[in-house]
C-alpha positions in Angstrom: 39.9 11.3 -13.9 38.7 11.7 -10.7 35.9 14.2 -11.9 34.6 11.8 -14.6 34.8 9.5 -11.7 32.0 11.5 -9.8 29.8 12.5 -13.0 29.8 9.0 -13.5 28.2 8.4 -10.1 26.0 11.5 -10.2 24.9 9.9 -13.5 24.1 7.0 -12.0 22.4 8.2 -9.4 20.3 10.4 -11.7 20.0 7.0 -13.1 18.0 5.6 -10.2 16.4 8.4 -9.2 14.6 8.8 -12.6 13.9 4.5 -12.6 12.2 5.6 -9.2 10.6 8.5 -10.4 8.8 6.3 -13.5 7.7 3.3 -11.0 6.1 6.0 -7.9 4.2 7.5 -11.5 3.2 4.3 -12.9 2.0 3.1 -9.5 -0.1 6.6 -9.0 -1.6 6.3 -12.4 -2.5 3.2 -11.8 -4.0 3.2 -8.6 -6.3 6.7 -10.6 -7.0 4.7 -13.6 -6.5 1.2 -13.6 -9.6 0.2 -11.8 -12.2 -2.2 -13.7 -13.7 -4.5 -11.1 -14.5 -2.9 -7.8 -12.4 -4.4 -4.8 -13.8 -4.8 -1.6 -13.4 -6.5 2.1 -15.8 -6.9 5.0 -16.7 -4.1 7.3 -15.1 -4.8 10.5 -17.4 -4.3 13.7 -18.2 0.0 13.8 -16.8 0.6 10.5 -18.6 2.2 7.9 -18.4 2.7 4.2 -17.4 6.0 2.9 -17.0 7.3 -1.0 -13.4 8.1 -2.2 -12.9 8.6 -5.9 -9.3 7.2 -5.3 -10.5 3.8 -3.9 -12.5 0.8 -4.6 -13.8 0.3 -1.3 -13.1 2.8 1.9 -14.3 2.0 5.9 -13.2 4.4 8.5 -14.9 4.8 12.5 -15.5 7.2 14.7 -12.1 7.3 15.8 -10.7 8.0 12.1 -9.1 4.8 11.7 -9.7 3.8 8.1 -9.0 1.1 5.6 -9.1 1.4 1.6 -8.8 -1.3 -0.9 -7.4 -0.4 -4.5 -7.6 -2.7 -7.9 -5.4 -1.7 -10.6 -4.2 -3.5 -14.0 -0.9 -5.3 -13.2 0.6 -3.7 -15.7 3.7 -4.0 -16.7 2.9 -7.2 -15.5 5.1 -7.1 -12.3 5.1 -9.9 -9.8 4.1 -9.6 -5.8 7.9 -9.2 -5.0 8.3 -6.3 -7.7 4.7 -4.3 -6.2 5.3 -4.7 -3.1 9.3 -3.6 -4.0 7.9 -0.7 -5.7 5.5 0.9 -3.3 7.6 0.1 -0.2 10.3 2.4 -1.5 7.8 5.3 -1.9 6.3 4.9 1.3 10.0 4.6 2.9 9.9 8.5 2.0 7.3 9.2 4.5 7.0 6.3 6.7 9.4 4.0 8.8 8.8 0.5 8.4 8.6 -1.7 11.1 7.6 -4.9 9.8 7.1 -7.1 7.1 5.2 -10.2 7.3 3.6 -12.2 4.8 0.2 -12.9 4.5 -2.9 -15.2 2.6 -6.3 -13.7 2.0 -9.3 -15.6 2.7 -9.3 -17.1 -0.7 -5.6 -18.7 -0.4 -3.9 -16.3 -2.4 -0.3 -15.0 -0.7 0.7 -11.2 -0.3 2.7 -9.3 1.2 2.3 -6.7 4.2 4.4 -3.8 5.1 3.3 -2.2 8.9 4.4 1.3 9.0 4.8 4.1 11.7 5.4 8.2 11.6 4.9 10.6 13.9 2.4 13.3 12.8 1.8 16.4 15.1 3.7 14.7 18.2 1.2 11.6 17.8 2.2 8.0 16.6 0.3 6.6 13.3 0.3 3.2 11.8 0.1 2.6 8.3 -0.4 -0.8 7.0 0.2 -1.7 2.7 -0.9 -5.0 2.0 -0.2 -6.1 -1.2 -1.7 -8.4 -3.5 -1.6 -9.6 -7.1 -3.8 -12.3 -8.6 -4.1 -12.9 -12.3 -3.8 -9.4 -14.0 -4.5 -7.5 -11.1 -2.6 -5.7 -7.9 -4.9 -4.9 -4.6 -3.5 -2.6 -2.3 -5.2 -2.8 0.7 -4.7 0.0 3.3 -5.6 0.9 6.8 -3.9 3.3 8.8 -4.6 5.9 12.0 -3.4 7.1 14.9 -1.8 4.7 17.1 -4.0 5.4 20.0 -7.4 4.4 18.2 -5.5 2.1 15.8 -4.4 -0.6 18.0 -7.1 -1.4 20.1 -8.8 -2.2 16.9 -5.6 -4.5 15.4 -7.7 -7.8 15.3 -10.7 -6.6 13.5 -8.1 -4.6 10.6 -6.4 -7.7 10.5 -9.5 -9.4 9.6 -11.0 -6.9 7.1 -7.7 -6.9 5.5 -7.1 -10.2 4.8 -10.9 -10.6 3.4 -10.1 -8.7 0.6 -12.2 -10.1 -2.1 -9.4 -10.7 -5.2 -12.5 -11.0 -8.1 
């Protein structure tokens, strides 16, 4: 009994791990594929544009702190709660989260925005995911760096990120 007890669990487990498996793939292939209208934000202040297959729109500075906006087809039509659910978990793999605030782009429309941290090579990093959906579509905006070059430029990121424009 006991033993049916634990395959039970282990099944379970397999379970969850497989649901979590199918929603880190569907959010990958998405964020590849699902792209039809080209998300953007404004350039903050010594920021400049830079091609990335993987995004609509990517900024970075001197200092290699960079933000990235991503469209993709909300589909399986997921609301903000289940996106922002869904790519929180995979980023808790790599990242600590530290905060959770939520937010409004500059066109009213409310998302949500998960602040990470990690060490990397003995240095702090932030990484922000701020997400969005609106209509048939999920933005992810990102903007991350190293902690030392990251901060001073907090206000302006904060800025570019809630500019997103949502089409």
């Amino acid at each position: 009994m006991n033993n049916v007890k634990k395959n039970s669990k282990s099944h379970e487990g397999r379970a969850m791990n497989h649901f979590a498996q199918a929603v880190l793939r569907l959010v990958l292939v998405l964020a590849a594929f699902g792209c039809a209208h080209p998300a953007h934000f404004a350039t903050p202040p010594g920021f400049v544009s830079i091609e990335d297959d993987a995004y609509d729109f990517r900024a970075t500075n001197a200092d290699g702190v960079v933000l990235g906006v991503r469209a993709m087809d909300n589909d399986p039509e997921g609301d903000l709660a289940f996106w922002a659910g869904a790519i929180d978990r995979r980023l808790r793999q790599r990242y600590e989260a530290v905060e959770v605030l939520e937010v409004e782009a500059a066109t009213g429309t409310s998302g949500i925005q998960i602040r990470y941290q990690t060490d990397h090579g003995g240095r702090l990093h932030r990484y922000w995911a701020t997400i969005f959906v609106h209509g048939d579509r999920v933005y992810l905006v990102e903007a991350g760096g190293d902690a030392e070059f990251f901060d001073p430029q907090v206000a302006d990121v904060e800025e570019a990120v809630l500019s997103v424009d949502l089409g």
